[in-house]
N, C-alpha and C positions, 0 to 999 in steps of 0.2 A: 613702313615705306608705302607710298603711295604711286603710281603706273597709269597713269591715263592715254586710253589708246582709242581714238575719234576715227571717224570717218563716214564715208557714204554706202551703201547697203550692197553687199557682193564684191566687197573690198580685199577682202580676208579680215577685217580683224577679229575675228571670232577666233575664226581659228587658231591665230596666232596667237591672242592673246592665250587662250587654255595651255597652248603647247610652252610658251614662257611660262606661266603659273605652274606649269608642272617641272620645268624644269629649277626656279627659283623656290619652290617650295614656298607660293605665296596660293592666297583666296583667291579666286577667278570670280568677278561678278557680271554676269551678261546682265546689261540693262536694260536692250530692247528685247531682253527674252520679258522682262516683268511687262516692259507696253503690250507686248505679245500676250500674255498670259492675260493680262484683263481685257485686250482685244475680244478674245476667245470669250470670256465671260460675257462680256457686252451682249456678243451674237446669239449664246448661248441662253443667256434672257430674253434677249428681245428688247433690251435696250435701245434707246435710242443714240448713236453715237452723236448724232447732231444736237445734243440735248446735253450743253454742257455744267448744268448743275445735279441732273442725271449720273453724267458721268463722275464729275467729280464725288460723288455720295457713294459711288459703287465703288471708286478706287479707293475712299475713306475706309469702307464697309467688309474691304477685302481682305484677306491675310496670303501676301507674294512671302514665298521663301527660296531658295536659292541653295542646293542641297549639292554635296560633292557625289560622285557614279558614277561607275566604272567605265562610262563612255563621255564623263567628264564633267557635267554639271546634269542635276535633273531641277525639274519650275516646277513647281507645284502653287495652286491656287487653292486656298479653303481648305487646305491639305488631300487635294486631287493633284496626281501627277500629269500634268499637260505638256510633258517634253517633246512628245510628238505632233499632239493637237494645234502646237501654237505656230506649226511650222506650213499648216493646210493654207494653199492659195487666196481663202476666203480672209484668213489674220490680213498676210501680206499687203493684201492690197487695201485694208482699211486700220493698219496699226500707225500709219503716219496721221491720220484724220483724230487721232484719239494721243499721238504725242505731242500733239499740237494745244492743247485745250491745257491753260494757263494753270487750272485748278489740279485736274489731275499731275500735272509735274511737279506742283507744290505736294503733292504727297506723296510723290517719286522719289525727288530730291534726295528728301530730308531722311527716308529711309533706307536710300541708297549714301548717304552721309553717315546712318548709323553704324549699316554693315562695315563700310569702310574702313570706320573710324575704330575698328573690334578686331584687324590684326594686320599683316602686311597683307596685301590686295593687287587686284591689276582688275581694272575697269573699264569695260568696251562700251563706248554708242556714239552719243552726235555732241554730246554738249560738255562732256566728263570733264576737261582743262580746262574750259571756259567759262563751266558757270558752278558744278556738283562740288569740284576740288581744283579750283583755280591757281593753288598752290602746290597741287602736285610734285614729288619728288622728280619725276620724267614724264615728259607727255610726248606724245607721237600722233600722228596722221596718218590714217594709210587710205590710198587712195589707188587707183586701177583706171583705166578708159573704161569709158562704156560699153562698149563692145563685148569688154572681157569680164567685164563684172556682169552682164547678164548671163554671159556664155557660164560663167562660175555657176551663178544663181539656178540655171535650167539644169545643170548637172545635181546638182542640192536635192532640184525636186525629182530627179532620174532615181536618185540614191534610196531619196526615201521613197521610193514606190509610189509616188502622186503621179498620177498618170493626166490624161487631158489638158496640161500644160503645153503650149504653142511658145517657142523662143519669142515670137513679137507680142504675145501677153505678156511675157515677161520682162522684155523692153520697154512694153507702156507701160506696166507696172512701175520697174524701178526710175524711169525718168519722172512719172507722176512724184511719188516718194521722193524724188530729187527736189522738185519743187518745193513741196512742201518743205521739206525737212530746213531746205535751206534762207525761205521767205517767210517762215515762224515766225510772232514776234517774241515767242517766249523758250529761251534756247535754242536759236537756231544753229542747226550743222552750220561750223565754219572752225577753221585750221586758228588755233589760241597762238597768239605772235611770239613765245618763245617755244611750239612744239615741234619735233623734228620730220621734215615730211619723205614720206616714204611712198613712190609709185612703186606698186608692186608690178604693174602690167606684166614684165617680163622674169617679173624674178619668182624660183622656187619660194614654197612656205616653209623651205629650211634654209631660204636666203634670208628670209626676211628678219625670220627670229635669232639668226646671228646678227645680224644688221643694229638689231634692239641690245640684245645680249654687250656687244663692242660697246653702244653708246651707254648702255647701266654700267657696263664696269669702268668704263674712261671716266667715269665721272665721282 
C-alpha cells in the first residue's frame, strides 16, 4: 500500500506522516529531506545551484538513503548523516531553487518510485499523488494558513537550537518556497483531484492523524 501525503512547507505533513507510519507499521519516506540533503551538498561544494546540468550530475553522482532512528527517520548523503544539517536556514531557503530543476527530479523520482515500490510506504512532499505515484492507494493534502505555518516553522528552528532566525525571515522564506513550489513547471505543489484535503490550521497533530487513520480504514 501506498499513502501519499502533499502539501506546502510548515503544514505538518512530516509530522504526521512519521506518526501514521509508526502507527501503521509502514516505511515513512520524507522526500524533501532527500532535496534537502543534496541542497546541503550543493552548498557544501560550492556548487552552483543555478547551474542546472551541474546539478543534475551531482544528484546522479549522489547516493540519498533514508534510514529508520529512534527519533524517526535519519538522511544520510554519501553515507554522512545530514539529519540535522539539512535542517540549517541556509538548505531552507535554497531547497525550493534545486526542487525546481527538471533534471534533478528526474533522479528523485525514480528513486523515490524505487523505495516505494519495496514495501508498504507513506510518502510526504509537493508532488507524491500527482506525478511520484499518481495511483496511490490514499492521498491527502494538508494544508495550514500562512500565519500558522510559519509560526509552526519558527518553533522547528527554536527546537533545534538555530538561533538568529527572525519570524519575518521565516515568512519570506516560506511565501518565497510558496511560489516556487507551486509555479514549477516540473511538479508543481498542487492538491491531485481525488486527494482528501485537510486544513490543519486549528486542528491537533493527533487530530489530524485520526482524521487520516478514519479515512484508511473507511476505505
Amino acid at each position: 500500500m501506498i499513502i501519499a501525503i502533499d502539501g506546502p512547507a510548515g503544514a505538518g505533513k512530516s509530522t504526521v506522516a512519521k506518526i501514521l507510519a509508526k502507527k501503521l507499521g509502514f516505511l515513512y519516506l520524507d522526500t524533501g529531506a532527500m532535496y534537502r540533503a543534496l541542497t546541503w551538498k550543493a552548498l557544501e561544494t560550492g556548487t552552483d545551484i543555478n547551474d542546472e546540468a551541474a546539478m543534475k550530475a551531482l544528484a546522479r553522482d549522489s547516493t540519498i538513503d533514508l534510514k529508520a532512528a529512534p527519533e524517526g527517520l535519519a538522511v544520510l548523503i554519501d553515507g554522512r548523516d545530514v539529519s540535522s544539517a539539512i535542517r540549517e536556514p541556509r538548505v531552507s531557503a535554497r531547497v525550493s531553487d534545486v526542487a525546481k530543476i527538471a533534471g534533478v527530479r528526474g533522479v528523485m523520482v525514480s528513486l523515490q518510485k524505487k523505495l516505494g515500490h519495496s514495501k508498504n510506504c507513506i510518502l510526504d512532499g509537493r508532488d507524491i499523488g500527482t506525478v511520484v505515484f499518481p495511483d496511490a492507494d490514499h492521498k491527502f493534502f494538508v494544508d495550514a494558513s500562512c500565519a500558522e505555518r510559519v509560526e509552526r516553522r519558527f518553533k522547528d528552528f527554536k527546537n533545534l537550537n538555530i538561533g538568529g532566525v527572525s519570524r519575518e525571515q521565516v515568512e519570506k522564506d516560506l511565501t518565497n518556497r510558496d511560489h516556487i513550489d507551486s509555479t514549477r513547471e516540473c511538479g508543481p505543489l498542487k492538491k491531485a483531484d481525488d486527494a482528501v484535503y485537510l486544513d490543519t490550521t486549528s486542528l491537533t497533530i493527533d487530530q489530524v492523524v485520526e482524521k487520516m487513520l478514519e479515512n484508511i480504514k473507511g476505505k
